[in-house]
Rosetta silent file (secondary structure, phi, psi, omega in degrees, C-alpha in Angstrom):
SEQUENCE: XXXXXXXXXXXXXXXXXXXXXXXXXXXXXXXXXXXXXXXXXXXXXXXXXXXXXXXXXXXXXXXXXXXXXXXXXXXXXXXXXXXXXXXXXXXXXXXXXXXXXXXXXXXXXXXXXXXXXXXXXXXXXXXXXXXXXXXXXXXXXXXXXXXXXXXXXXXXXXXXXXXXXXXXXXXXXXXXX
SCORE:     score description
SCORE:     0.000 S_00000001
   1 L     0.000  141.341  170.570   88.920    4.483  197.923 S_00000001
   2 L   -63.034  152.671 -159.439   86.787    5.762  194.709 S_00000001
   3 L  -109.708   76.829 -135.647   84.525    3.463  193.353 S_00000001
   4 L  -111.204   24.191  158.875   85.736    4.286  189.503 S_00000001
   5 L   -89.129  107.767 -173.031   82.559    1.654  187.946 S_00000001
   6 L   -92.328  144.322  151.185   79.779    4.012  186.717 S_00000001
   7 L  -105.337  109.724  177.068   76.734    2.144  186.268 S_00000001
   8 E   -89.575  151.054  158.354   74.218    2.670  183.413 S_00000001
   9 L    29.349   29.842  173.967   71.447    0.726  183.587 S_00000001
  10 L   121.255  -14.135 -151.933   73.857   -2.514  184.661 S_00000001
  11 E  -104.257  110.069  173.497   76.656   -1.991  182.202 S_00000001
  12 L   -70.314   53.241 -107.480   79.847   -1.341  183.839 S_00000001
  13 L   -74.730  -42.715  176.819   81.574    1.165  181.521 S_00000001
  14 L   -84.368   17.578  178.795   85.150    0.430  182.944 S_00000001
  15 L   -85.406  -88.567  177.345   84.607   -3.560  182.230 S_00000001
  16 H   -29.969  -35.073  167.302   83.457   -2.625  179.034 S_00000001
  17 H   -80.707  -10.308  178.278   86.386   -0.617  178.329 S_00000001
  18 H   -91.402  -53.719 -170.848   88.798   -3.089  179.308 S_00000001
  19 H   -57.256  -43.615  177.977   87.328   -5.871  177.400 S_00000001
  20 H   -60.121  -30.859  177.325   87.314   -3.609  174.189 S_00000001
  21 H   -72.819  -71.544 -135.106   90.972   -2.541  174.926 S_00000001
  22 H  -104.019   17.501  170.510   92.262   -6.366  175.448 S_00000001
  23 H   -99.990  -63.998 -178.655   90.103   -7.950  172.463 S_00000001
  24 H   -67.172   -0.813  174.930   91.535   -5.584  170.129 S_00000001
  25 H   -73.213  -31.920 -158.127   94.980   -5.858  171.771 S_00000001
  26 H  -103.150   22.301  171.478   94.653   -9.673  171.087 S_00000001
  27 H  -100.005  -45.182  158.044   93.531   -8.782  167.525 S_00000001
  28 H   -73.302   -9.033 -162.339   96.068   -6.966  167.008 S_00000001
  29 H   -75.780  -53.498  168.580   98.914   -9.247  168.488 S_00000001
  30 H   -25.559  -36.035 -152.830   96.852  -11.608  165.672 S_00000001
  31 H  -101.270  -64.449  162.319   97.699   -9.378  162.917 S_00000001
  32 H   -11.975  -78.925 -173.010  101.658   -9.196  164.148 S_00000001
  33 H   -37.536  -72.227 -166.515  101.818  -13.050  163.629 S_00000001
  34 H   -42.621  -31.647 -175.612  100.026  -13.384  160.310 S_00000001
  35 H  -106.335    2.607  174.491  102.272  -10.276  158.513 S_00000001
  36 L   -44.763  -20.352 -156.239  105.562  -11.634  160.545 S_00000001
  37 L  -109.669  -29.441 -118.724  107.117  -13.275  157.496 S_00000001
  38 L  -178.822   13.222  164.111  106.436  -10.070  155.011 S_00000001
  39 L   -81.835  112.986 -177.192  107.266   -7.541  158.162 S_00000001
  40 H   -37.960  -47.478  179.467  109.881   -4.663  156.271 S_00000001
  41 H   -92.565   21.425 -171.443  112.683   -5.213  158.961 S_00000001
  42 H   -91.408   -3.056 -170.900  112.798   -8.677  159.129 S_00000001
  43 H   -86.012  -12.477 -152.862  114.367   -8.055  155.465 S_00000001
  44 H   -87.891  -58.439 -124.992  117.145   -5.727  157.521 S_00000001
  45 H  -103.354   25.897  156.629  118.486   -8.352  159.784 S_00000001
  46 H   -82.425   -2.790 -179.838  119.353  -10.809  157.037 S_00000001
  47 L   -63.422  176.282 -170.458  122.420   -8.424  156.628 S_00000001
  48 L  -107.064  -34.723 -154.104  125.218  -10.563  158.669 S_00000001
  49 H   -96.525  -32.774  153.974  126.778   -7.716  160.720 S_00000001
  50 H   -42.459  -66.225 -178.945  122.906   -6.977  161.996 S_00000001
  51 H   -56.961  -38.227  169.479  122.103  -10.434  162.417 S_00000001
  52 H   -34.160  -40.406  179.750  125.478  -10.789  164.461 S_00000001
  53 H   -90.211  -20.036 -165.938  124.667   -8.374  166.802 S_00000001
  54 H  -101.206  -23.836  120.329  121.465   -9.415  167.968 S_00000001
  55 L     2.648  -36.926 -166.558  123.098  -12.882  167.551 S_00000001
  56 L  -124.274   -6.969  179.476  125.384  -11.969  170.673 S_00000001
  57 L  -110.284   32.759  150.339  122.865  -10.570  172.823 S_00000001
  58 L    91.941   -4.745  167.987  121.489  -14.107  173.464 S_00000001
  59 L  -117.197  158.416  174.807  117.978  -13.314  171.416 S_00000001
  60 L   -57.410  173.046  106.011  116.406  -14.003  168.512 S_00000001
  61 L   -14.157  -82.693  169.177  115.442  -11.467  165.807 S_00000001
  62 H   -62.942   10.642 -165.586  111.892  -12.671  166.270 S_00000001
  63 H   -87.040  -43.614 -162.797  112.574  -12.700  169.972 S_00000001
  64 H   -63.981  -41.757 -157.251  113.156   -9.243  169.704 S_00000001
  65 H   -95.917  -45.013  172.528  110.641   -7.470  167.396 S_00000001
  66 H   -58.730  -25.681  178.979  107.591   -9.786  169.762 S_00000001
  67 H   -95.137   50.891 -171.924  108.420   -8.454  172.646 S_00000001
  68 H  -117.568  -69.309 -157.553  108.382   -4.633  170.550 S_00000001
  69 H   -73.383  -50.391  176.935  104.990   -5.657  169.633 S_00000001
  70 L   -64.617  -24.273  169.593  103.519   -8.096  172.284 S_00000001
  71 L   -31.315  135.287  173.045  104.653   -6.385  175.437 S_00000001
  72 L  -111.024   24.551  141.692  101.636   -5.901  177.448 S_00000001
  73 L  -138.057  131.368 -156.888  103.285   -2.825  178.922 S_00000001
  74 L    44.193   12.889  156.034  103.907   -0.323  176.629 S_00000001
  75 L   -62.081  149.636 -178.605  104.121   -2.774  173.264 S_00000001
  76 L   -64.768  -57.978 -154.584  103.227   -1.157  170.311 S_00000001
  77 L   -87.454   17.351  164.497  100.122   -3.076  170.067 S_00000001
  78 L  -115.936   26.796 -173.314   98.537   -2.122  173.357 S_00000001
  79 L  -107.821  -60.139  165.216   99.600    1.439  172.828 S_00000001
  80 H   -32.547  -42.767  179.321   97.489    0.807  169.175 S_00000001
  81 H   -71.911  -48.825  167.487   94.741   -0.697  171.077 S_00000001
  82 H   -15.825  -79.419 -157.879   94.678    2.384  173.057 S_00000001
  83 H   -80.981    9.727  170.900   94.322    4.670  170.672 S_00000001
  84 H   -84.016  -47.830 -149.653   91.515    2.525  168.556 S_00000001
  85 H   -59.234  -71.594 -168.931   89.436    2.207  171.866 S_00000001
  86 H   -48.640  -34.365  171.308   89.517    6.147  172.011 S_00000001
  87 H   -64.050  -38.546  173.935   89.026    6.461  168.394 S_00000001
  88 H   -47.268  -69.840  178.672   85.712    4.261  168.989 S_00000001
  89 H   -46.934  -48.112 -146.408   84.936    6.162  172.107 S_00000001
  90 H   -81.088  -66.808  178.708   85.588    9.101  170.233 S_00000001
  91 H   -36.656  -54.519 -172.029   83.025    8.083  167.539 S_00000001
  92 H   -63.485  -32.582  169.442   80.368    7.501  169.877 S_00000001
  93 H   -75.394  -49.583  174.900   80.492   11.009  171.045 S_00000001
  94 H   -53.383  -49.584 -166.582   80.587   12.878  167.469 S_00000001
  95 H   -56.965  -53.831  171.807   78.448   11.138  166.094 S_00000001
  96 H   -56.632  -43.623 -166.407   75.194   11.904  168.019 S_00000001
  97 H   -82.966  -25.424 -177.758   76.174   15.627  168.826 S_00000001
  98 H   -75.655  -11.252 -154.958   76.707   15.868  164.567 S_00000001
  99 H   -88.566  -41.449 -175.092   73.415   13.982  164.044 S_00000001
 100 H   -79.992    0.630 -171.890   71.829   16.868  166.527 S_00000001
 101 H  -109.443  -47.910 -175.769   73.170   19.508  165.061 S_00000001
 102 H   -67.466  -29.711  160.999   72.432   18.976  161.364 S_00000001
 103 L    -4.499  -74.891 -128.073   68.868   18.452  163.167 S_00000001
 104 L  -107.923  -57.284 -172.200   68.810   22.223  163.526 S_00000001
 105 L  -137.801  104.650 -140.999   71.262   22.695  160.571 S_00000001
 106 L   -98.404   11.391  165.494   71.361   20.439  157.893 S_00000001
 107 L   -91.111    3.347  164.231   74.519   22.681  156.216 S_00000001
 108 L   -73.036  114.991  160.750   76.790   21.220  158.837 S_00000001
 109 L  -117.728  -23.822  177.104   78.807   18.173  157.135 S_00000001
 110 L  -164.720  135.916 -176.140   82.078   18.369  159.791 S_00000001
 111 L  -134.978  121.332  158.614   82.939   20.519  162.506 S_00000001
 112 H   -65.125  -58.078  178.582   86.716   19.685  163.441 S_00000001
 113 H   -33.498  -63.932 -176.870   86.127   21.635  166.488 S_00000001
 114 H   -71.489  -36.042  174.285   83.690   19.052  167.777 S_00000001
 115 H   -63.685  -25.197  161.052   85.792   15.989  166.728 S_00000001
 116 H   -58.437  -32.695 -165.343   89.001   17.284  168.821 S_00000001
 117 H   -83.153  -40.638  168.679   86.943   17.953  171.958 S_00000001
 118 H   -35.573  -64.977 -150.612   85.094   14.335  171.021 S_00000001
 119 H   -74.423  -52.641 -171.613   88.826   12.943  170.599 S_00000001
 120 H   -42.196  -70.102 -169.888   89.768   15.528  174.340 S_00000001
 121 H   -43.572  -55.326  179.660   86.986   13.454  175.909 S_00000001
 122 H   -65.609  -80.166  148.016   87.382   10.069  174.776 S_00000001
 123 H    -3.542  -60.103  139.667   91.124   10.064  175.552 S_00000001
 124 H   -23.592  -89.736  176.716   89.987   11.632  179.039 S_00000001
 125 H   -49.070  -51.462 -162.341   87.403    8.413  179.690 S_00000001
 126 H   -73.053  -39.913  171.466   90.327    5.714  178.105 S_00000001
 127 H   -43.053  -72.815  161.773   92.806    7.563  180.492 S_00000001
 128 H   -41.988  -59.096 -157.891   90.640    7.286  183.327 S_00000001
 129 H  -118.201    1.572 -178.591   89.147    3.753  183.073 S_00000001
 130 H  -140.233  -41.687  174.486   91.581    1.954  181.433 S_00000001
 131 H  -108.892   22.809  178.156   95.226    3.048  181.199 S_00000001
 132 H   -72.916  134.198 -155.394   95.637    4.995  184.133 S_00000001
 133 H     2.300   62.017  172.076   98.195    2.910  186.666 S_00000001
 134 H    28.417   62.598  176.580   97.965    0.083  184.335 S_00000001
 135 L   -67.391  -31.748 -158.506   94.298   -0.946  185.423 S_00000001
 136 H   -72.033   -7.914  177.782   94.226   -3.002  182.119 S_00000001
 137 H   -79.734  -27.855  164.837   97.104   -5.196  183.203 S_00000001
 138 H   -56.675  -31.942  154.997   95.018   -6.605  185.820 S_00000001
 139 H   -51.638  -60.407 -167.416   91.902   -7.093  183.103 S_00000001
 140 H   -61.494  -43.650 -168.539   94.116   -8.933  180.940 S_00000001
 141 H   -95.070   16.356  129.894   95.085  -11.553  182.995 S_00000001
 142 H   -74.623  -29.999  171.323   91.393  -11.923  184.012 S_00000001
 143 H  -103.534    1.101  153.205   90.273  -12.173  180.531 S_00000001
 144 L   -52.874   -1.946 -172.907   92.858  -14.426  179.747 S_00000001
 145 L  -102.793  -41.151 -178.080   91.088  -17.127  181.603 S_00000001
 146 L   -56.907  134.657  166.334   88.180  -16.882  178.903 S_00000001
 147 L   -48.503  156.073  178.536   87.228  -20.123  176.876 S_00000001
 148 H   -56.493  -70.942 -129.417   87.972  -19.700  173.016 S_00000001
 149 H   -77.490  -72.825  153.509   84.162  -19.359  172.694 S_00000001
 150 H    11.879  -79.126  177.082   84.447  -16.268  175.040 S_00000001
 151 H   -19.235  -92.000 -172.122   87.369  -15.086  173.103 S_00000001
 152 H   -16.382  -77.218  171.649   85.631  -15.739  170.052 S_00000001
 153 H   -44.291  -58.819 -161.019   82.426  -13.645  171.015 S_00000001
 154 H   -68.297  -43.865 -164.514   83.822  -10.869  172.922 S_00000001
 155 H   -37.897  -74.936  162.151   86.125  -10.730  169.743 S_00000001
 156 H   -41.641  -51.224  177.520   83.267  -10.713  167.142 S_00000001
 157 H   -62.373  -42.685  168.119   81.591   -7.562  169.155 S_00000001
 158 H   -31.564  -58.207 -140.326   84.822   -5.594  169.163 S_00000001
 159 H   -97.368  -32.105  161.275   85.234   -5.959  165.041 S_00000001
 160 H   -37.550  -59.509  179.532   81.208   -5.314  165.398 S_00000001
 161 H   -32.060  -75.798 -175.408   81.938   -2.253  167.348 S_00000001
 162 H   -54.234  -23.590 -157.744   84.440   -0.881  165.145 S_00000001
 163 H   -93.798  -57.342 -175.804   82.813   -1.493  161.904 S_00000001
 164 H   -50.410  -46.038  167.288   79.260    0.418  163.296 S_00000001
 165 H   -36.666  -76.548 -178.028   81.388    3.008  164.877 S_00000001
 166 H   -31.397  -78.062 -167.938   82.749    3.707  160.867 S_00000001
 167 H   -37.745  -44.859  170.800   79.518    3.009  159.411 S_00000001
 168 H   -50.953  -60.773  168.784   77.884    5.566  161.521 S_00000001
 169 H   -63.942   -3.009  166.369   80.423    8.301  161.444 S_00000001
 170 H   -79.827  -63.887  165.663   80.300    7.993  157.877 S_00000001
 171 H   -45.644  -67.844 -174.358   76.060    8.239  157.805 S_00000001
 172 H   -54.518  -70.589 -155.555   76.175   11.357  160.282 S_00000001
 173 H   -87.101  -10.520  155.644   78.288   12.976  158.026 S_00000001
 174 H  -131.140   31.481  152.091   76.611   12.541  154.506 S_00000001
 175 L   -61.605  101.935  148.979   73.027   12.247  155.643 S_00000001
 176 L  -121.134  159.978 -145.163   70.915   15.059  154.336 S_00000001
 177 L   -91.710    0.000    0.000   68.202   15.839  156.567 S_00000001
């Protein structure tokens, strides 16, 4: 069997990719709760003949629309963590090949070209190490085991992640050299 853990310099890149994938999965699941009350269809199924029906199949309303969101296969908000971890990944790649290129040519502010094949790539690598035969369901219920302070931490690096990832791709692209 392939060995699908690259190592740089210690850092297991599909570890790393799981943990980024199920901290913003449990960020987003976070986000679900907090807007539940002031969520647009929760306004539809105060109609009676709506509520009625869902009423008869033995579930809640909110029964319904968590497992839409919370599913940890195929729920909206691990399909959304997906595609942040690739936008991230994604980031990580542009950024550096735009930084080397205005190097050489500082009249370069965005090349589309390189953020699709950046976006090709990333997508490629997320594919590969994380949602390919649902490696990440086995991740989750490994980091599910982590102490809040775990949590907490791994949590904090994510929304770290995500923020530099911005900050950067923002800086690469109105830097002049």
């Amino acid at each position: 069997m392939l060995n699908t853990h690259i190592n740089f310099n210690g850092l297991q890149v599909k570890n790393t990719l799981n943990i980024l994938h199920f901290c913003i999965y449990i960020l987003l699941n976070k986000i679900h709760y907090l807007f539940y009350k002031v969520f647009f269809f929760n306004l539809l199924f105060k109609i009676p003949a709506l509520k009625g029906r869902w009423g008869r199949e033995g579930k809640s309303v909110k029964e319904h629309i968590d497992q839409l969101y919370t599913a940890k296969e195929y729920g909206f908000n691990v399909l959304n963590a997906g595609g942040i971890t690739i936008s991230i990944i994604a980031s990580f790649i542009y950024n550096p090949i735009i930084f080397i290129l205005k190097c050489f040519n500082p009249e370069i502010h965005f090349n589309i070209y390189i953020l699709i094949g950046s976006f090709i790539v990333a997508w490629i690598i997320t594919d590969f190490y994380v949602t390919r035969k649902n490696f990440y369901l086995e991740y989750f219920t490994r980091y599910e085991q982590w102490s809040k302070l775990t949590k907490f931490q791994n949590i904090f690096l994510t929304l770290f992640a995500i923020f530099i990832s911005i900050a950067i791709f923002f800086f690469v692209i109105l830097i002049k050299l």
